[in-house]
MIMI-527076 format. One record per residue: residue number from 0; residue in one letter; x, y, z of N, C-alpha, C in turn. Coordinates in steps of 0.1 Angstrom, whole numbers, plus 5000, padded with zeros to 4 digits. Layout:
     n   res    nc1    nc2    nc3   cac1   cac2   cac3    cc1    cc2    cc3
   NUM     a      X      Y      Z      X      Y      Z      X      Y      Z
...
end
This chain:
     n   res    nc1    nc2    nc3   cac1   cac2   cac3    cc1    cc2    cc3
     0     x   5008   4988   5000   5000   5000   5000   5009   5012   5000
     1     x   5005   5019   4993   5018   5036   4988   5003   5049   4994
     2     x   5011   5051   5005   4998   5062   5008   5007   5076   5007
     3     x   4997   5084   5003   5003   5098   5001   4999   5107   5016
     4     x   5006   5107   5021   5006   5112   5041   5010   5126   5037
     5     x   5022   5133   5030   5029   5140   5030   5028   5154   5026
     6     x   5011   5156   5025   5008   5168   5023   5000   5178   5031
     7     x   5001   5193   5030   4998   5201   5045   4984   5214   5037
     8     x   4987   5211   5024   4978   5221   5016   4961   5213   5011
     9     x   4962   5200   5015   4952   5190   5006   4949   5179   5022
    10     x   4937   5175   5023   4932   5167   5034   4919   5161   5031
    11     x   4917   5146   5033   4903   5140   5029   4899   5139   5045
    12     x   4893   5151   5046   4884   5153   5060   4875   5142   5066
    13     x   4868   5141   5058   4859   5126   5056   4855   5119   5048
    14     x   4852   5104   5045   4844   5096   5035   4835   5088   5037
    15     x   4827   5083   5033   4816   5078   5032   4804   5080   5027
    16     x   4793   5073   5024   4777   5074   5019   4784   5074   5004
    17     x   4795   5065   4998   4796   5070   4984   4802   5085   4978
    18     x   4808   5089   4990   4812   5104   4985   4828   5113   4995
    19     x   4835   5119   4993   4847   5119   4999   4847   5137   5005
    20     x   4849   5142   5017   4848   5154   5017   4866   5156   5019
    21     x   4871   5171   5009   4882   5171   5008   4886   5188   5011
    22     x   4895   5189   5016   4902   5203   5016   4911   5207   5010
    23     x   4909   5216   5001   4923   5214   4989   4923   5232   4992
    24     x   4937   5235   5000   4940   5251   5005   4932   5256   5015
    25     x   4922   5263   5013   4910   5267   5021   4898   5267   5021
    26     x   4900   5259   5009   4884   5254   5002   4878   5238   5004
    27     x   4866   5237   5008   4865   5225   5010   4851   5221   4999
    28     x   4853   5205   4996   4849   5202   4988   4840   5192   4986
    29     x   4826   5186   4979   4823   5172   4980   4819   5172   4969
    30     x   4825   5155   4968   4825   5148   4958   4825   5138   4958
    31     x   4820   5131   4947   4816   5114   4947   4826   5104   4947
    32     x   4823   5094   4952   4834   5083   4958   4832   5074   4958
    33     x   4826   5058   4941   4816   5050   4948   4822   5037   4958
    34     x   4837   5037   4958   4841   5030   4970   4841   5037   4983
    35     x   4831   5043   4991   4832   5047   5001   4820   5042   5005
    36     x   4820   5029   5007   4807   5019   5007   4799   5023   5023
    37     x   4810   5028   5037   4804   5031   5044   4800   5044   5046
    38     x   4795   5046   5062   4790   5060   5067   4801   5069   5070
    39     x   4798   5082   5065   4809   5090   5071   4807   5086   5087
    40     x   4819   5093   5092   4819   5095   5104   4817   5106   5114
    41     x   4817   5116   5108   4815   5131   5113   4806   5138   5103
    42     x   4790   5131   5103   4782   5142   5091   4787   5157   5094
    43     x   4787   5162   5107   4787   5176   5108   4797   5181   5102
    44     x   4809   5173   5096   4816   5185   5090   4815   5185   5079
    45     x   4804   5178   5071   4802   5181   5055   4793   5190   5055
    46     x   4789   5201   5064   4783   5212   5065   4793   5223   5062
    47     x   4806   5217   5060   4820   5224   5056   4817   5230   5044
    48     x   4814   5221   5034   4814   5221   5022   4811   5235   5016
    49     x   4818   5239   5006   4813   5251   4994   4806   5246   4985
    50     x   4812   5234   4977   4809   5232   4964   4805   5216   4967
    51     x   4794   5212   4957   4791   5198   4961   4785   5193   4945
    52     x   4796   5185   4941   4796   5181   4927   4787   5165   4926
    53     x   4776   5166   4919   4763   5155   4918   4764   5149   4906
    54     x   4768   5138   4908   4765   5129   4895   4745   5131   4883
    55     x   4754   5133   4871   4736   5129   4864   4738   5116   4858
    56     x   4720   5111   4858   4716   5096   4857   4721   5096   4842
    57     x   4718   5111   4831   4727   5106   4822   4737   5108   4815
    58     x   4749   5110   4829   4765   5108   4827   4767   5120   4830
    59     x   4779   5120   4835   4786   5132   4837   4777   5138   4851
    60     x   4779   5151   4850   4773   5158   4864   4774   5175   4869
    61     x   4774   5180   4876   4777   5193   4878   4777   5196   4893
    62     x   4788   5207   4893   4787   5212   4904   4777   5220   4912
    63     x   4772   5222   4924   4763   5231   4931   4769   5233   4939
    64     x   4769   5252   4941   4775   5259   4942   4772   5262   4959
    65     x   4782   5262   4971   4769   5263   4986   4770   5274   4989
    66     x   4787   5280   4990   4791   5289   4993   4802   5301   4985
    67     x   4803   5312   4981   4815   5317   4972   4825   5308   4973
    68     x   4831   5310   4962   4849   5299   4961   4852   5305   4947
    69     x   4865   5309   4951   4873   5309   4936   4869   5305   4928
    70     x   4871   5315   4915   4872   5302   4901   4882   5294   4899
    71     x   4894   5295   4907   4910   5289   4905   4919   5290   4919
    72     x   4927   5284   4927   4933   5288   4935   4945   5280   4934
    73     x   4957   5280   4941   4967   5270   4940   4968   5268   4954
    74     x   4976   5251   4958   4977   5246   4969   4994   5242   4966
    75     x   5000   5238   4975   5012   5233   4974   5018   5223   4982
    76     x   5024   5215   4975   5032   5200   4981   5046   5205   4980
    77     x   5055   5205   4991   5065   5211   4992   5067   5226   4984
    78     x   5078   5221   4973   5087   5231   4968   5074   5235   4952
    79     x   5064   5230   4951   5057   5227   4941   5043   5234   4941
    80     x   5039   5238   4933   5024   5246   4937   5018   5243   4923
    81     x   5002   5243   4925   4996   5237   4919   4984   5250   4916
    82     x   4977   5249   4902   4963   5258   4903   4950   5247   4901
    83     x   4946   5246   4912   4933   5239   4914   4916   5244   4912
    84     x   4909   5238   4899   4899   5244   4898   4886   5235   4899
    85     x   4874   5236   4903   4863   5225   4899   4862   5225   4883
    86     x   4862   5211   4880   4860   5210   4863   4845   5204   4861
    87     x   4839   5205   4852   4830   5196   4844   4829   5182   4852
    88     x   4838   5176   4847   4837   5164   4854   4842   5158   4869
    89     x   4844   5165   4874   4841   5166   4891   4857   5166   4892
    90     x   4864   5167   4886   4878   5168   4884   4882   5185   4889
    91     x   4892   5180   4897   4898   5194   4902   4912   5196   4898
    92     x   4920   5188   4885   4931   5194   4881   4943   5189   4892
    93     x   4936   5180   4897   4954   5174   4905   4946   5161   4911
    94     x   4957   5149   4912   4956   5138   4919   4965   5135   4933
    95     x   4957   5139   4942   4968   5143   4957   4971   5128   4960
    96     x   4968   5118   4960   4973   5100   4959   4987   5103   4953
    97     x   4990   5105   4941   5001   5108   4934   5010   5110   4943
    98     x   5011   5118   4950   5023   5127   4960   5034   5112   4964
    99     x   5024   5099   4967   5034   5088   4970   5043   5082   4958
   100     x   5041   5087   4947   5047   5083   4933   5057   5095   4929
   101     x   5051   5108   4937   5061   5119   4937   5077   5112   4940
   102     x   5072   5110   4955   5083   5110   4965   5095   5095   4960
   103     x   5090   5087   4955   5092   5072   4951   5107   5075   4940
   104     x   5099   5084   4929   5106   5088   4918   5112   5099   4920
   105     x   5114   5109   4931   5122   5118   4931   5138   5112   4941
   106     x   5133   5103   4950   5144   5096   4958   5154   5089   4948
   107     x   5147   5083   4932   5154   5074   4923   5161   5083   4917
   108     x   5156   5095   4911   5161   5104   4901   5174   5111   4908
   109     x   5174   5116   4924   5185   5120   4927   5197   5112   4933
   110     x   5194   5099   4935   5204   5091   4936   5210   5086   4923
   111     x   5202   5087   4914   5210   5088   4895   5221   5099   4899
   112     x   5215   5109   4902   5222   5122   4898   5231   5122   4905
   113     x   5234   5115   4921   5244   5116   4927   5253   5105   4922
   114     x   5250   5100   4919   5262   5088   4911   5265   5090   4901
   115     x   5258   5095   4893   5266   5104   4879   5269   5112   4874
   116     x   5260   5123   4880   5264   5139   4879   5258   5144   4865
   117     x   5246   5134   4858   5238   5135   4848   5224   5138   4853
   118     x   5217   5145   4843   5198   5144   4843   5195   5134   4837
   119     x   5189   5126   4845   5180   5117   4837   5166   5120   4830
   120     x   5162   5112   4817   5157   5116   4811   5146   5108   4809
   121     x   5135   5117   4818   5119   5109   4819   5107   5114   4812
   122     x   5099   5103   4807   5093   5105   4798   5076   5104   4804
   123     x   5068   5115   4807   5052   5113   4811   5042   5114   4800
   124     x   5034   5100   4798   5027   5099   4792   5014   5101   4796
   125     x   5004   5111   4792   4990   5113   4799   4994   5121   4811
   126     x   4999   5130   4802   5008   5136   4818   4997   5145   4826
   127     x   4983   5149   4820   4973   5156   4824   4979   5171   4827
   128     x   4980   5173   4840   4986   5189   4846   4998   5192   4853
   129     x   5003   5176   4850   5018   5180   4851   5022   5178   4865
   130     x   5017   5167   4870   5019   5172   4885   5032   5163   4888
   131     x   5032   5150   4879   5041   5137   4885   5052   5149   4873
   132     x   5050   5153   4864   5061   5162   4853   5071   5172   4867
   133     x   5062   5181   4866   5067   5192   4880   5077   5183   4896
   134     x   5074   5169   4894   5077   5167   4906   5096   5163   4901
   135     x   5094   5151   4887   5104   5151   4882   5113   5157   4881
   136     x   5110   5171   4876   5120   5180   4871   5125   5186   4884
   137     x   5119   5191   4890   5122   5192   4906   5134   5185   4913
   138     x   5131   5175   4911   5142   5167   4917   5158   5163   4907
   139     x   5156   5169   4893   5168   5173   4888   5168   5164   4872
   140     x   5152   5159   4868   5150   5152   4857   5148   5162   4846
   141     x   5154   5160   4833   5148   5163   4819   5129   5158   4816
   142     x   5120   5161   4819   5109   5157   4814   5105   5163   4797
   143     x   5098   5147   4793   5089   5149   4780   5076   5149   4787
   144     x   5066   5163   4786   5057   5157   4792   5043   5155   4780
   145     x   5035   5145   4779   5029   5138   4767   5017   5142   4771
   146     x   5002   5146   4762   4991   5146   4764   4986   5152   4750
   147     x   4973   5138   4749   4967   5140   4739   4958   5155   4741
   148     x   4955   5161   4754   4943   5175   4752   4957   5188   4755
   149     x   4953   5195   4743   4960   5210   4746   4957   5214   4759
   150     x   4940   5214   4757   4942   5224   4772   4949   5217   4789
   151     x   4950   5206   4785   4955   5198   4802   4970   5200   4798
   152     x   4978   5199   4789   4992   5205   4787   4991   5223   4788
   153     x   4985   5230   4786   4983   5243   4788   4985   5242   4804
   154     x   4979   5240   4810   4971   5237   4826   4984   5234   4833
   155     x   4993   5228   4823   5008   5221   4831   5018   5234   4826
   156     x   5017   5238   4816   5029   5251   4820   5027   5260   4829
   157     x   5016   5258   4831   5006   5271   4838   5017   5267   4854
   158     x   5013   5254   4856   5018   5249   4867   5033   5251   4868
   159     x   5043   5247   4857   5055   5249   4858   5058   5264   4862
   160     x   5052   5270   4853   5058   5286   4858   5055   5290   4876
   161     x   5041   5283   4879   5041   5288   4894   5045   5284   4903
   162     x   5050   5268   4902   5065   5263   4906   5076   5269   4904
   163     x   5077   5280   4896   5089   5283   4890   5101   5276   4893
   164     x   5100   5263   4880   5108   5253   4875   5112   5261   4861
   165     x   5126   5262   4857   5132   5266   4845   5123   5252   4830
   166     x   5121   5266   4823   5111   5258   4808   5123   5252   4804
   167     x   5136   5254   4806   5147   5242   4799   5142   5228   4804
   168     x   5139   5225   4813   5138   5214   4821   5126   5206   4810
   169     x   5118   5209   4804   5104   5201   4803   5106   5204   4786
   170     x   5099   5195   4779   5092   5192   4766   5080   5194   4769
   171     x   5068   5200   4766   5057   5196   4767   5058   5194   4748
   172     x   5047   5179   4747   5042   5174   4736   5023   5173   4736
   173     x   5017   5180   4725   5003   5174   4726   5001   5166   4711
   174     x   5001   5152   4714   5000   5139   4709   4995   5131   4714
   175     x   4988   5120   4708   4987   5107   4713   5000   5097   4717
   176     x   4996   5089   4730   5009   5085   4734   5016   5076   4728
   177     x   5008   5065   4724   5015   5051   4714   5022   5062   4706
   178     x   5015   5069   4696   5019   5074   4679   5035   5080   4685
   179     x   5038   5091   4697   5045   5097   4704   5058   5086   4705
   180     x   5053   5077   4713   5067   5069   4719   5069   5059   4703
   181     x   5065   5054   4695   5068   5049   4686   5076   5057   4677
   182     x   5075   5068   4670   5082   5080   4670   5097   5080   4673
   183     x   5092   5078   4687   5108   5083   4692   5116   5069   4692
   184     x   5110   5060   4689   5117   5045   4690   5123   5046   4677
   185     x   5117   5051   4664   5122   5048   4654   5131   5062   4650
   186     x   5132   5068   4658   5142   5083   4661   5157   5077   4667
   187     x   5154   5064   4673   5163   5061   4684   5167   5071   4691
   188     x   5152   5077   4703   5154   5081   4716   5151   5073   4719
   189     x   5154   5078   4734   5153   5069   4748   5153   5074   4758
   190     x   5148   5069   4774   5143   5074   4783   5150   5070   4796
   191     x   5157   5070   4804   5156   5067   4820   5147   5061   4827
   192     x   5136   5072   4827   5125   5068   4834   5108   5071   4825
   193     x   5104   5065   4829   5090   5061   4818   5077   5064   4829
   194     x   5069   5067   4833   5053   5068   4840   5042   5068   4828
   195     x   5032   5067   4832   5021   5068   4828   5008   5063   4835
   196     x   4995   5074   4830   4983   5073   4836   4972   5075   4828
   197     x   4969   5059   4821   4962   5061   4812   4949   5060   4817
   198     x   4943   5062   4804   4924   5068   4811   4919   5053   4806
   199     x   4907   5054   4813   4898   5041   4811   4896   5040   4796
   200     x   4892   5050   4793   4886   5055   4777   4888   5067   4773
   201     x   4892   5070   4760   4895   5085   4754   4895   5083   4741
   202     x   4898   5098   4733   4901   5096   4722   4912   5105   4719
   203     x   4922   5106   4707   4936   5110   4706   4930   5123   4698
   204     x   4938   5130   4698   4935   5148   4690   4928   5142   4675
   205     x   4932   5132   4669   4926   5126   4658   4918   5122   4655
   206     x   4908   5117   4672   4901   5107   4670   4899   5097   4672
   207     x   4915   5091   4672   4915   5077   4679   4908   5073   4692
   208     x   4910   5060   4690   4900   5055   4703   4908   5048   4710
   209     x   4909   5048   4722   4911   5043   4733   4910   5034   4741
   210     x   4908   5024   4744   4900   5013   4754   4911   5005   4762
   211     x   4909   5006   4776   4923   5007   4781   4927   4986   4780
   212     x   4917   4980   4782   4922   4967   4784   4925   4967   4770
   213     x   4925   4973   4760   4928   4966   4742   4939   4973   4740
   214     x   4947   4982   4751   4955   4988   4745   4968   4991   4753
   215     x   4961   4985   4764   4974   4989   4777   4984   4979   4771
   216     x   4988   4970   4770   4995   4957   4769   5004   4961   4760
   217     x   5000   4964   4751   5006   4967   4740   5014   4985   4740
   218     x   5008   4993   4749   5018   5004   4753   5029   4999   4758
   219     x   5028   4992   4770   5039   4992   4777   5043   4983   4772
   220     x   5045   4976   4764   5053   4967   4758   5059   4977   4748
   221     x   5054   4987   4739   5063   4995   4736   5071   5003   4739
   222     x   5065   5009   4749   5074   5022   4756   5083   5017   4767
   223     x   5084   4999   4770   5099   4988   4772   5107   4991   4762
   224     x   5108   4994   4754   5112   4995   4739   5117   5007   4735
   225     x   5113   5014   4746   5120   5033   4746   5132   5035   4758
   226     x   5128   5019   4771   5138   5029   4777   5158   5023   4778
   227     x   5162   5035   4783   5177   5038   4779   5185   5022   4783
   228     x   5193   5021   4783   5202   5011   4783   5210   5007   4801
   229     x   5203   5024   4808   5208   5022   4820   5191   5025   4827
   230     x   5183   5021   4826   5168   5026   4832   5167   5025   4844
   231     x   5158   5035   4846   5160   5040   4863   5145   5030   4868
   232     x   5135   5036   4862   5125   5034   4868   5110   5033   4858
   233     x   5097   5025   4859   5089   5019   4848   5075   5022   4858
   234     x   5068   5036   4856   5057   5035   4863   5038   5032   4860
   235     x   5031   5028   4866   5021   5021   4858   5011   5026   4867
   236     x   5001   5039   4864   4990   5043   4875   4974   5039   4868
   237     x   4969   5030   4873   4955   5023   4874   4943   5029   4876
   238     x   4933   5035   4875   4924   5040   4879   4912   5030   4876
   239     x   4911   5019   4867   4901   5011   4860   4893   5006   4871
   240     x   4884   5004   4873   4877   4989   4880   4880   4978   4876
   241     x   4887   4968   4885   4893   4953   4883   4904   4952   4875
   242     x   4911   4964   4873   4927   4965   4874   4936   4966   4884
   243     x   4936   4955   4892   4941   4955   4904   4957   4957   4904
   244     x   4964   4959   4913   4977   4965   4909   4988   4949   4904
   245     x   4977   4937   4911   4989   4928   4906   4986   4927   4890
   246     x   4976   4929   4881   4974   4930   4871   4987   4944   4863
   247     x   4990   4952   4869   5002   4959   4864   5013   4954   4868
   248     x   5014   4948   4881   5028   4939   4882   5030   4928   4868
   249     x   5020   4922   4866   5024   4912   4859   5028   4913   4843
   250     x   5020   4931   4843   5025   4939   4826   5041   4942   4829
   251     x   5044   4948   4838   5061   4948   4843   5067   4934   4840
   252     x   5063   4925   4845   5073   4913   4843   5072   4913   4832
   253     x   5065   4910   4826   5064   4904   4805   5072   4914   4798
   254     x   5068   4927   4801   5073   4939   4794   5088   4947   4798
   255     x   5085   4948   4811   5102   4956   4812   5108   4943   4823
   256     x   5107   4931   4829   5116   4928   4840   5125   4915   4827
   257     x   5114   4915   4818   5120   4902   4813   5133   4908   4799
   258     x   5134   4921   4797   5141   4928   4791   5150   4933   4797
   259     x   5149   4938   4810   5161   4945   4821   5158   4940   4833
   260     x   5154   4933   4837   5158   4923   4848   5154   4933   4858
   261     x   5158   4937   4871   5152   4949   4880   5144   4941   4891
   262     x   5132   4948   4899   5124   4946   4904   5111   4950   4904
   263     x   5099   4945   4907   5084   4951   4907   5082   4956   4925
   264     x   5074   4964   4923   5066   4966   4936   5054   4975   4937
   265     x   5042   4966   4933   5033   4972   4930   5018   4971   4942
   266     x   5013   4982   4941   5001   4980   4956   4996   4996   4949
   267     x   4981   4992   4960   4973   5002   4964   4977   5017   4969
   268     x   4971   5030   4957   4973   5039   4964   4961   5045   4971
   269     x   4968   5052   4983   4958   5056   4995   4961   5064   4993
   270     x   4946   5076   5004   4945   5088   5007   4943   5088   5026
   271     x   4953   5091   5035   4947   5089   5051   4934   5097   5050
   272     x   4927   5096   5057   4913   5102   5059   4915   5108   5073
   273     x   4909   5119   5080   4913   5123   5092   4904   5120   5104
   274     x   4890   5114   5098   4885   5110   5110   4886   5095   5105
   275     x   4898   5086   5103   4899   5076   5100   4904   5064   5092
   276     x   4911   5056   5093   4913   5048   5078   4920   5053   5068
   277     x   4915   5049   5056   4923   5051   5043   4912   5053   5034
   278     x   4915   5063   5023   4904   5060   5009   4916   5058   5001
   279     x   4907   5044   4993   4913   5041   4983   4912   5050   4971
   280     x   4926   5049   4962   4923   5057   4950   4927   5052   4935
   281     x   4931   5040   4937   4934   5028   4926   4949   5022   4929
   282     x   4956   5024   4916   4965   5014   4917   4978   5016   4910
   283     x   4988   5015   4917   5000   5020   4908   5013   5007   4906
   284     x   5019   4999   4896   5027   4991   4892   5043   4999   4888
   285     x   5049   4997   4899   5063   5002   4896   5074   4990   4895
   286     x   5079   4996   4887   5098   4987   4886   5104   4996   4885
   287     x   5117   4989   4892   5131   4998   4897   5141   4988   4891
   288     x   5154   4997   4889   5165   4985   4881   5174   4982   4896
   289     x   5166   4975   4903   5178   4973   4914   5192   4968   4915
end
């Protein structure tokens, strides 16, 4: 289990009845959760709430509005700051789970750098707003960061700048990711370190279509095929239903362990809750070149 503890701007206040109450800066928030099968524990503090984002029967949903709130604010994880907004789809523009994938990959990247006195060179695919990009570079990585929608690569410079991380550090690309990493295979580039966070379902700036069980297998088996000759690190983040994490362990072994030998270590990412427990938030499949 990889729980993300490490943050002082972002807090899952409470969970349950199907829904998560969250504090992200000084705004607090609710939103739907359908593994939060039980009762909260403290109804009274979802009287907290501003904003309370409701599923519709036909898809998708909208926010209601309880109390004033920003249209945009930023929060911050360490040296890193983020601009957080309610979207359309109950999406607030950052995945605070992540922070344990932050810390995972910034510990790897600077022990590269202390042994060689090089940047290694990581490549994020579905990089969304840049948050696992921003964390990267931070800790002294070259990032490519990859996303099929302009505007969620927009959304990530936005972020770089208010990190103020130097624009030498980053590639932002808006592509589809197979078409991208295949590209650079027959470029003969190559990578250090590899992540990605593919969506259940999408389509590519073209049109392409997406469907993650028809297509995951076949990513990471290519983008094994992108990285460098000295690889640092192969990350795999899950959001699906019944993509359990040992189902991305066992895309690691076929795809990168049986090619560069290493290790897996793959589990459940958490959120601590504060009157309690853990909320689950899916699943992340890493290899390390031990």
């Amino acid at each position: 289990m990889f729980i993300a503890d490490t943050w002082r701007d972002y807090a899952v206040l409470d969970a349950g009845g199907g829904e998560k109450l969250e504090r992200w800066g000084d705004v607090i928030l609710r939103r739907p959760d359908p593994q939060t099968i039980w009762p909260p524990a403290d109804p009274a503090l979802w009287r907290q709430a501003q904003a309370h984002y409701h599923r519709s029967e036909r898809g998708g949903g909208s926010w209601e509005i309880l109390r004033p709130l920003p249209e945009k604010w930023s929060i911050r994880h360490g040296s890193l700051r983020f601009w957080v907004k309610p979207t359309g789809f109950k999406h607030t523009g950052l995945f605070p789970e992540q922070a344990a994938n932050w810390q995972w990959m910034d510990g790897l990247i600077r022990g590269r750098i202390a042994a060689d006195g090089e940047a290694p060179k990581v490549l994020n695919l579905f990089g969304y707003t840049g948050g696992a990009s921003l964390a990267c570079a931070a800790a002294g990585a070259h990032v490519t960061h990859v996303d099929a929608a302009k505007g969620m690569v927009l959304w990530a410079k936005e972020n770089r700048e208010l990190s103020g991380l130097p624009e030498t550090s980053f590639r932002f690309i808006v592509e589809d990711a197979l078409a991208f990493v295949r590209r650079e295979i027959r470029r003969g580039h190559s990578y250090d370190g590899i992540l990605m966070d593919p969506p259940s379902y999408g389509r590519g700036p073209s049109g392409e279509v997406w469907k993650l069980e028809d297509e995951l297998f076949g990513l990471v088996d290519t983008c094994a095929q992108a990285l460098s000759d000295r690889p640092l690190f192969f990350l795999i983040n899950g959001y699906t239903t019944g993509f359990q994490a040992s189902v991305l362990d066992n895309l690691l072994l076929r795809c990168v362990v049986s090619r560069h030998g290493g290790k897996t270590d793959s589990g459940e990412l958490c959120l601590p809750v504060e009157t309690g427990g853990v909320l689950p938030c899916g699943a992340s499949g890493r290899w390390f070149h031990a």
